[in-house]
C-alpha beads as a LAMMPS data file, in Angstrom:
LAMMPS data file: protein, C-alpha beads

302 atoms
301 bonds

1 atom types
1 bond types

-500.0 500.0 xlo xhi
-500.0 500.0 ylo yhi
-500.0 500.0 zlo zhi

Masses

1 110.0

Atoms # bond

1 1 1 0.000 0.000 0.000
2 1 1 1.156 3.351 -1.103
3 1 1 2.321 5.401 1.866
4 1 1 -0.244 8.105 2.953
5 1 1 1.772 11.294 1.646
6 1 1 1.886 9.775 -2.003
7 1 1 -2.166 8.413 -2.091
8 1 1 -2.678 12.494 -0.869
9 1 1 -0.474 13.945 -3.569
10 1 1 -2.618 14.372 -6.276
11 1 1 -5.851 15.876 -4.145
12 1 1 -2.753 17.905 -2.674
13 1 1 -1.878 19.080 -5.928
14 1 1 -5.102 20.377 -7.185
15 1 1 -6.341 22.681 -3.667
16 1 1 -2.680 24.003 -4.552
17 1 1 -3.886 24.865 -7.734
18 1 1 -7.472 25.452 -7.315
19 1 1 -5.797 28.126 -4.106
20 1 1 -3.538 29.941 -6.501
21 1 1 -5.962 29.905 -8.911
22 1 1 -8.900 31.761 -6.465
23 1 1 -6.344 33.892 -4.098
24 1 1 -5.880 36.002 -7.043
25 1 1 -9.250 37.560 -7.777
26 1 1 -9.820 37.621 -3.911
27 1 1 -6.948 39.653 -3.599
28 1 1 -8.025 42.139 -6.489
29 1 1 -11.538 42.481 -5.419
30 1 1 -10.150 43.438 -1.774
31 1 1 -8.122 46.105 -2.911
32 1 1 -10.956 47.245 -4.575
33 1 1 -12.643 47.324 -1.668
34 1 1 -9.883 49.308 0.028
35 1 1 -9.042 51.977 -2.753
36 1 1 -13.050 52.801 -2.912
37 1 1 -14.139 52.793 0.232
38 1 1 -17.773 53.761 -0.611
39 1 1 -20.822 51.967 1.172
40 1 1 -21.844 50.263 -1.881
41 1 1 -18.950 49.194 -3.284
42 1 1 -18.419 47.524 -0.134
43 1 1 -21.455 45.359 0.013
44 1 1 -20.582 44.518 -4.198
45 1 1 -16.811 43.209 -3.226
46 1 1 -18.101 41.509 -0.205
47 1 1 -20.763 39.661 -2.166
48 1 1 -18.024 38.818 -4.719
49 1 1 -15.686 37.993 -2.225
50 1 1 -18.087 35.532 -0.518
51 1 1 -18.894 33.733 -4.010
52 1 1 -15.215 33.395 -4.756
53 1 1 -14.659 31.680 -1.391
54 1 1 -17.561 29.678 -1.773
55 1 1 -16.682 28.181 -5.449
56 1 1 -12.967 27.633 -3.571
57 1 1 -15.145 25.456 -0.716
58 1 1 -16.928 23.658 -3.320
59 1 1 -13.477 22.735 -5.416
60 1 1 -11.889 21.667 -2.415
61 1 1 -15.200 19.746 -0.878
62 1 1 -16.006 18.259 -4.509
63 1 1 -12.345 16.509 -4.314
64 1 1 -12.496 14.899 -0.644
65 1 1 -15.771 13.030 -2.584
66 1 1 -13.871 12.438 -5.880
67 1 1 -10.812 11.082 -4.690
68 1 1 -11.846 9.439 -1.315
69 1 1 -14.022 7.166 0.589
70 1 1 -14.851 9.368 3.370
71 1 1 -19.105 9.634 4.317
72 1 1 -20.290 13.063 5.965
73 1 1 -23.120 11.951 8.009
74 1 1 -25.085 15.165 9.159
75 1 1 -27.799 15.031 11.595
76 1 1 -28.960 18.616 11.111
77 1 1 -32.088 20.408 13.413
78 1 1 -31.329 23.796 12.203
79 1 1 -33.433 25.634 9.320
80 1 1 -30.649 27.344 7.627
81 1 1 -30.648 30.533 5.689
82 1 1 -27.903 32.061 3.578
83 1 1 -28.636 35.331 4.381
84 1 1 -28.522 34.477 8.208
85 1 1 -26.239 36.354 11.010
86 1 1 -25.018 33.016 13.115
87 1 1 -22.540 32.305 15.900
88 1 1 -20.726 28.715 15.469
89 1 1 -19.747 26.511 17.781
90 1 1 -17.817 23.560 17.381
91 1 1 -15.792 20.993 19.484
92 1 1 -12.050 21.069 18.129
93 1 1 -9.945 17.482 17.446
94 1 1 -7.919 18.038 14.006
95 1 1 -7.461 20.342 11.062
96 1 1 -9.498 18.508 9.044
97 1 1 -12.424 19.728 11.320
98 1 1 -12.318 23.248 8.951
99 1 1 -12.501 20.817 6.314
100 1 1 -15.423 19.190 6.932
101 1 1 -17.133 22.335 8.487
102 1 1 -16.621 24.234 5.115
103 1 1 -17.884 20.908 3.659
104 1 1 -21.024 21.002 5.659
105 1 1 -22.127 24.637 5.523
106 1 1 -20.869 26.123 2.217
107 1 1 -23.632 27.685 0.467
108 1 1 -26.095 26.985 3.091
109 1 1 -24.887 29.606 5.916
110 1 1 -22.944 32.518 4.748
111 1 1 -19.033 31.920 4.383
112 1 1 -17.395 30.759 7.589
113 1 1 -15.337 33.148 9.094
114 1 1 -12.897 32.402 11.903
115 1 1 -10.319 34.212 14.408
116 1 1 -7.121 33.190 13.383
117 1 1 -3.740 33.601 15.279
118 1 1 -1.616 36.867 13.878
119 1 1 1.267 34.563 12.922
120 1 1 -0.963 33.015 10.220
121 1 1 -1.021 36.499 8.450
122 1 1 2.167 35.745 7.097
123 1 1 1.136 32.085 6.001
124 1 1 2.243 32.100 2.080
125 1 1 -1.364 33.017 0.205
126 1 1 -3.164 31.856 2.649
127 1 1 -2.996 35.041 4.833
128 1 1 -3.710 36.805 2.033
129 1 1 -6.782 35.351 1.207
130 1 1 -7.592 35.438 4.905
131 1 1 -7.220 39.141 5.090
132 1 1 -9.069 39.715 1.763
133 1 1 -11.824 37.906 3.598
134 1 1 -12.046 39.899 6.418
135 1 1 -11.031 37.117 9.070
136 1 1 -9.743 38.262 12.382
137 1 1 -6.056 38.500 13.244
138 1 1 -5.894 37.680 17.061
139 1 1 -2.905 37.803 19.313
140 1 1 -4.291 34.752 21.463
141 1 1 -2.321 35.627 24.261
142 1 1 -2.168 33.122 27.533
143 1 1 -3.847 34.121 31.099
144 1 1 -0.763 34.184 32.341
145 1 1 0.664 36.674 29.590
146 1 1 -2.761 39.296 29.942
147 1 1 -2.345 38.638 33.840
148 1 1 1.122 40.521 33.219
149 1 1 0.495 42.653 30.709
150 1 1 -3.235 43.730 30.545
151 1 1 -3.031 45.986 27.471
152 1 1 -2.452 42.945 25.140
153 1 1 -6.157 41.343 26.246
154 1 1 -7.474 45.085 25.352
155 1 1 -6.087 44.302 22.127
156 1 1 -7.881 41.191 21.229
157 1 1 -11.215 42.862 22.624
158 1 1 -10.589 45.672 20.229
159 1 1 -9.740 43.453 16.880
160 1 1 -12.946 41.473 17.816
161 1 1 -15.251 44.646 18.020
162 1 1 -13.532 46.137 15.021
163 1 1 -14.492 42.689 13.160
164 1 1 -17.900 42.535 14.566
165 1 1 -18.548 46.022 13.566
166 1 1 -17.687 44.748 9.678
167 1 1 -19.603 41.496 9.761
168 1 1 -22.832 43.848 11.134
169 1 1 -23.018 45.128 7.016
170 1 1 -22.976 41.239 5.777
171 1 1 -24.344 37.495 6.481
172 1 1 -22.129 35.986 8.475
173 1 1 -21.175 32.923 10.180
174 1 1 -18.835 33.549 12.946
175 1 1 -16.893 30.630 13.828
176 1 1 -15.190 29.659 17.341
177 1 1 -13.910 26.842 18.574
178 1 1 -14.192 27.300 22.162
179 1 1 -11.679 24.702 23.720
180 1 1 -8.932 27.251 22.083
181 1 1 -7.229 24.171 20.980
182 1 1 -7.047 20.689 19.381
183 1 1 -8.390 17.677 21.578
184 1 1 -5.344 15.419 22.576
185 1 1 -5.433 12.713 25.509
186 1 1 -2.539 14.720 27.367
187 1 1 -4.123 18.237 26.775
188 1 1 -7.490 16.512 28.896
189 1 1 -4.869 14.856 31.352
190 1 1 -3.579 18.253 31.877
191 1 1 -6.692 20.137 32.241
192 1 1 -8.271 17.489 34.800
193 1 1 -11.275 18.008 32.109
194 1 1 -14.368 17.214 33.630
195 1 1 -15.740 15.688 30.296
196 1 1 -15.038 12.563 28.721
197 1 1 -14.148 13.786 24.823
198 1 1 -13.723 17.567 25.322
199 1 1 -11.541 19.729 26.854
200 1 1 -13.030 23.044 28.869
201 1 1 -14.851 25.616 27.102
202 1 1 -13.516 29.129 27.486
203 1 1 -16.082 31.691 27.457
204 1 1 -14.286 34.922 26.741
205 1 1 -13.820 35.056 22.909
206 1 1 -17.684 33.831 22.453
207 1 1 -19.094 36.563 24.903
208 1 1 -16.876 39.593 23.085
209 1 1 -18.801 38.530 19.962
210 1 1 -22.025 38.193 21.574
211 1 1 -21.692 41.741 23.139
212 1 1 -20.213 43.191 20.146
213 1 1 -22.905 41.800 17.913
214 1 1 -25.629 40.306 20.514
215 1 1 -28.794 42.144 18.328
216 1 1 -27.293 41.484 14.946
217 1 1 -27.193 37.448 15.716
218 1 1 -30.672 35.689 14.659
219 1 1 -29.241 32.350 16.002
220 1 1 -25.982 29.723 17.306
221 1 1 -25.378 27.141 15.921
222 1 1 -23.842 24.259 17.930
223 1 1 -21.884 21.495 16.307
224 1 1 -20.683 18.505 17.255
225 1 1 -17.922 16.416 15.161
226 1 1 -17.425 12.854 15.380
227 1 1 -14.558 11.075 14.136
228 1 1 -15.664 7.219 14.932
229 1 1 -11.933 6.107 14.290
230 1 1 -10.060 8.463 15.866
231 1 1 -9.285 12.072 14.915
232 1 1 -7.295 11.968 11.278
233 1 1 -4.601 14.640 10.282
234 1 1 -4.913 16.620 7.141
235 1 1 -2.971 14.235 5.270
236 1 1 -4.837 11.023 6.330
237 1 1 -8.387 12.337 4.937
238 1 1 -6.842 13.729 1.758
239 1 1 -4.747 10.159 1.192
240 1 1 -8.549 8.080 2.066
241 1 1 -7.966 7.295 5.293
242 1 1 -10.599 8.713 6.833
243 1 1 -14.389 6.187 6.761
244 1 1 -16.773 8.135 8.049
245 1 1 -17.012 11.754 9.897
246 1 1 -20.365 12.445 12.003
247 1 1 -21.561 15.581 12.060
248 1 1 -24.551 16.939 14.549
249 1 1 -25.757 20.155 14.224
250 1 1 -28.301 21.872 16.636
251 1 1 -29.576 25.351 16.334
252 1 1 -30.385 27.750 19.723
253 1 1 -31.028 30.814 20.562
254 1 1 -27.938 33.402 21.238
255 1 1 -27.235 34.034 24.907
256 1 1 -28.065 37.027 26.468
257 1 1 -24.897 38.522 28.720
258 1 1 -27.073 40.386 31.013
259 1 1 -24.510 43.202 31.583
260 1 1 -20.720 43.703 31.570
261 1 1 -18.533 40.055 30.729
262 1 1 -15.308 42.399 31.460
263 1 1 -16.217 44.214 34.490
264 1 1 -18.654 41.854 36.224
265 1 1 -17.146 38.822 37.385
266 1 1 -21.443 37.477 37.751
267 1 1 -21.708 37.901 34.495
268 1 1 -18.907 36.211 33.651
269 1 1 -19.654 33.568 36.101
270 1 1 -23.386 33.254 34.883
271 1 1 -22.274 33.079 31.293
272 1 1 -19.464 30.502 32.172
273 1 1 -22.069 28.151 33.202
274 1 1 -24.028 28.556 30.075
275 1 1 -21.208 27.635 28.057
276 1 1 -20.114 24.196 30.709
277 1 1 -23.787 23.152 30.408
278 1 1 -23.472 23.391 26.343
279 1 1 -20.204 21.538 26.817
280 1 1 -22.290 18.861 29.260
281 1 1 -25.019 18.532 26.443
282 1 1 -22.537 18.011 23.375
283 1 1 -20.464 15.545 25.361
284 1 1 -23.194 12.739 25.908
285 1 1 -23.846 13.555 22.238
286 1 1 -20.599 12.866 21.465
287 1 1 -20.283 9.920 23.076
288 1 1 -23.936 8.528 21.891
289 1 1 -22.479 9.556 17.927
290 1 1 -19.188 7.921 18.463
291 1 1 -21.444 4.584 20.037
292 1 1 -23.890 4.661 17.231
293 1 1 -23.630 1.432 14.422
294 1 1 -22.811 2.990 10.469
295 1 1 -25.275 4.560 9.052
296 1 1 -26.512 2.643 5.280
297 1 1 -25.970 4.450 2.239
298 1 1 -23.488 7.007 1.080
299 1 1 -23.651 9.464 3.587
300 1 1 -22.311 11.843 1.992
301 1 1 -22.633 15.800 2.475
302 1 1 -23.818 17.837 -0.513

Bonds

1 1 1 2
2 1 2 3
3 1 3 4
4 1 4 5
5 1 5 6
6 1 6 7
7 1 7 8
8 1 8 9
9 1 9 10
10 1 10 11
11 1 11 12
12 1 12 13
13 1 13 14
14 1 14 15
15 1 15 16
16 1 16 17
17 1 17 18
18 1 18 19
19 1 19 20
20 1 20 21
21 1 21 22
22 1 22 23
23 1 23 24
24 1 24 25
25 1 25 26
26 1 26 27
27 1 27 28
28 1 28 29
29 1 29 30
30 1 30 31
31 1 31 32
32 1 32 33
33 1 33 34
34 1 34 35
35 1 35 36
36 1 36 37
37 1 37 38
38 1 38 39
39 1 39 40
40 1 40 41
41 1 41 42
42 1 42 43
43 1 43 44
44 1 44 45
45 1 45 46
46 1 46 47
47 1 47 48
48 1 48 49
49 1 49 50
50 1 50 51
51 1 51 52
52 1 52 53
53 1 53 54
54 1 54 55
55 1 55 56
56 1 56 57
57 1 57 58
58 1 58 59
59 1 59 60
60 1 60 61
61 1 61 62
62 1 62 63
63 1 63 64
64 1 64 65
65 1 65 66
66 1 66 67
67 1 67 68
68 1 68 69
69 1 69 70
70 1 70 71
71 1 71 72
72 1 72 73
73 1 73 74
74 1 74 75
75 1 75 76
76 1 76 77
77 1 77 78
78 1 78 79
79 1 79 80
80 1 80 81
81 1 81 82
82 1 82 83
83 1 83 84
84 1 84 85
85 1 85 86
86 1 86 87
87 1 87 88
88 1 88 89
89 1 89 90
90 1 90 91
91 1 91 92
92 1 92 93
93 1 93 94
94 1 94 95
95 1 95 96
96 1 96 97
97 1 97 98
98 1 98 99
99 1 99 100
100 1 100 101
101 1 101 102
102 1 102 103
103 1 103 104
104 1 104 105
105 1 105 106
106 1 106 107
107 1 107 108
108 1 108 109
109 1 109 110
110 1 110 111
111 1 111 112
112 1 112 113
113 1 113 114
114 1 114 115
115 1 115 116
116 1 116 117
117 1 117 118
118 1 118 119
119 1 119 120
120 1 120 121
121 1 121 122
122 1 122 123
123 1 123 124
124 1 124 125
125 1 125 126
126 1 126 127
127 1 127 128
128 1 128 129
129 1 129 130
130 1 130 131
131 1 131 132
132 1 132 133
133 1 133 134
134 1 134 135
135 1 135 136
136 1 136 137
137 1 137 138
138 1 138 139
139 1 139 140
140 1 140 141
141 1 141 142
142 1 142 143
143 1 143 144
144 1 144 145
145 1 145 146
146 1 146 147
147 1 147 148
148 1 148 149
149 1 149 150
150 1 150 151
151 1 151 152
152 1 152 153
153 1 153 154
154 1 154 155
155 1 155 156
156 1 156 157
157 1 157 158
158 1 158 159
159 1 159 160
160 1 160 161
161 1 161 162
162 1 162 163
163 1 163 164
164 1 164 165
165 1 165 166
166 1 166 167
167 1 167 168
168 1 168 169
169 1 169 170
170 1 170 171
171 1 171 172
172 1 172 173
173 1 173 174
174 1 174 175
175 1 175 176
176 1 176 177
177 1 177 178
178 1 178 179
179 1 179 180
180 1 180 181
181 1 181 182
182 1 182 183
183 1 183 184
184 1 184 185
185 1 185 186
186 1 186 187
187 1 187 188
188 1 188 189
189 1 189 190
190 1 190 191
191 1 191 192
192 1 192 193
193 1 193 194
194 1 194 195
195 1 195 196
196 1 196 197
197 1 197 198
198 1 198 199
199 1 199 200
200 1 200 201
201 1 201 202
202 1 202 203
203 1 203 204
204 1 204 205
205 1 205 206
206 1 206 207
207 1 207 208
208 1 208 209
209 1 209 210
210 1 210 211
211 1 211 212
212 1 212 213
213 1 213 214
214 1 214 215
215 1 215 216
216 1 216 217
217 1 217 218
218 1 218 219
219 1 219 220
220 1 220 221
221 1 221 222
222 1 222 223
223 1 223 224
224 1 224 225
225 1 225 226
226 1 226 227
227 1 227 228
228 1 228 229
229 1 229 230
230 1 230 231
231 1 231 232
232 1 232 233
233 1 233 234
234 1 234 235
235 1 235 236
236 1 236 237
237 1 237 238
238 1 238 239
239 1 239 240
240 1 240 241
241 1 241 242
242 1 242 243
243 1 243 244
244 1 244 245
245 1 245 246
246 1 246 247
247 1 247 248
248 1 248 249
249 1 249 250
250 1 250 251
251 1 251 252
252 1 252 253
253 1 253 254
254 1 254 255
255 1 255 256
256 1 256 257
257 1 257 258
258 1 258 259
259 1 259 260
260 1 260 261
261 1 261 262
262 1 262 263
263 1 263 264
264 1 264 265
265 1 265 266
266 1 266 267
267 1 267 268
268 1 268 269
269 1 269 270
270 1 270 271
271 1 271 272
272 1 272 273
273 1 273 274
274 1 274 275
275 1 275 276
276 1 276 277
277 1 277 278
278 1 278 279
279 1 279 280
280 1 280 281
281 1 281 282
282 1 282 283
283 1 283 284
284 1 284 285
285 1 285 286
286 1 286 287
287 1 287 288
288 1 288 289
289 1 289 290
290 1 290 291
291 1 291 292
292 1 292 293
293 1 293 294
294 1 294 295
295 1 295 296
296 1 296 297
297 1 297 298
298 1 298 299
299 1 299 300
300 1 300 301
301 1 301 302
């Protein structure tokens, strides 16, 4: 059997191409966008922008079904609209989780949009496109640094109400995964996590958006991903390694804050416990997905 990096090379190949190949009108429509600043300009590029990215997703999704065996099962509640305003939630175990999100929601929500580290600016085309998209650059500092250095959690408040004051003009699907990091067994050692296949939720980035944007959201969307053999890595679902990925998506109501998340600590208490009871909820679901037989059929995602 040929190894996994050489059964991936040719899917590999094309989302190289198919990137180069829609990176460059993103980029020109955003500096459109930035040399004509006008209101309705604006809402033109992002429309354009939003289709490019979308015909990118569907490339990218369309190959996963091409070239590999993989089933998308989706259990979906939600009545989805493509003009909607939506806050995403997600458990996090691999990379291949933006995969299959993108898979799952393209077309049928508005683009996905997610907070991204700073240092992935400077990731080659990528953080171009990124930026042309209008994702977030975040510094994701630690407790420990903000506990030193206060100013620097001031700055990730600000670049999330800047953002939020964008995505106000536009659909949008604001994506977060809350655990601020990948599932691993020794991350969940670490934490003492009180949950059996997540690691603790962390309700600060969710509640900046929610005050920032609180009247413009119309729902959340909470999503639950299920990899029945074991989280893959990029390479493993693009080589056909990857049977089946479970997908469960429930649709709620956005939470209320009920006053200040920064300068109340019962607010952020109150709004902690929302997000642990969430957590509660999508871990017996993940555990009853991971438990339940293969579904018949082809499974996959459209």
């Amino acid at each position: 059997m040929l190894p996994p990096f050489l059964r991936a090379a040719p899917v590999l190949l094309v989302i190289v191409a198919s990137t180069l190949v829609h990176a460059l009108p993103l980029l020109l429509v955003a500096l459109c966008k930035a040399v004509l600043p006008f209101a309705a300009v604006r809402r033109a590029c992002n429309r354009l922008l939003a289709a490019i990215a979308e015909a990118w997703i569907g490339v990218n999704s369309t190959l996963v079904d091409l070239f590999t065996p993989t089933r998308v099962e989706v259990d979906c509640d939600a009545g989805l609209r493509r003009d909607g305003h939506y806050l995403v939630l997600a458990n996090h175990q691999a990379w291949a989780d933006i995969v299959v999100l993108q898979k799952v929601f393209n077309r049928r929500i508005p683009l996905l949009r997610f907070f991204l580290k700073r240092q992935l600016f400077w990731v080659p085309v990528l953080g171009l496109a990124w930026w042309a998209l209008d994702f977030p650059f975040m510094g994701r500092y630690s407790h420990r640094q903000v506990a030193r250095n206060p100013e620097l959690g001031k700055r990730d408040m600000e670049a999330t109400r800047r953002a939020c004051e964008r995505f106000r003009s536009m659909p949008v699907a604001i994506m977060n995964f809350v655990e601020g990091t990948r599932f691993t067994a020794q991350k969940h050692a670490r934490q003492a996590s009180p949950y059996a296949h997540l690691l603790k939720p962390r309700s600060g980035g969710v509640a900046f958006v929610v005050d920032a944007m609180g009247d413009a959201l119309h729902a959340m969307l909470d999503v639950t991903i299920a990899y029945p053999d074991g989280p893959p890595s990029m390479l493993e679902l693009m080589a056909g390694r990857v049977r089946v990925v479970r997908v469960r998506v429930r649709q709620h109501p956005v939470p209320s804050l009920g006053g200040s998340y920064q300068d109340d600590r019962a607010v952020r208490a109150r709004f902690q416990q929302w997000l642990n009871a969430l957590w509660e909820a999508k871990d017996r679901d993940l555990a009853a997905i991971l438990a339940a037989p293969d579904a018949a059929g082809p499974g996959r995602a459209g």
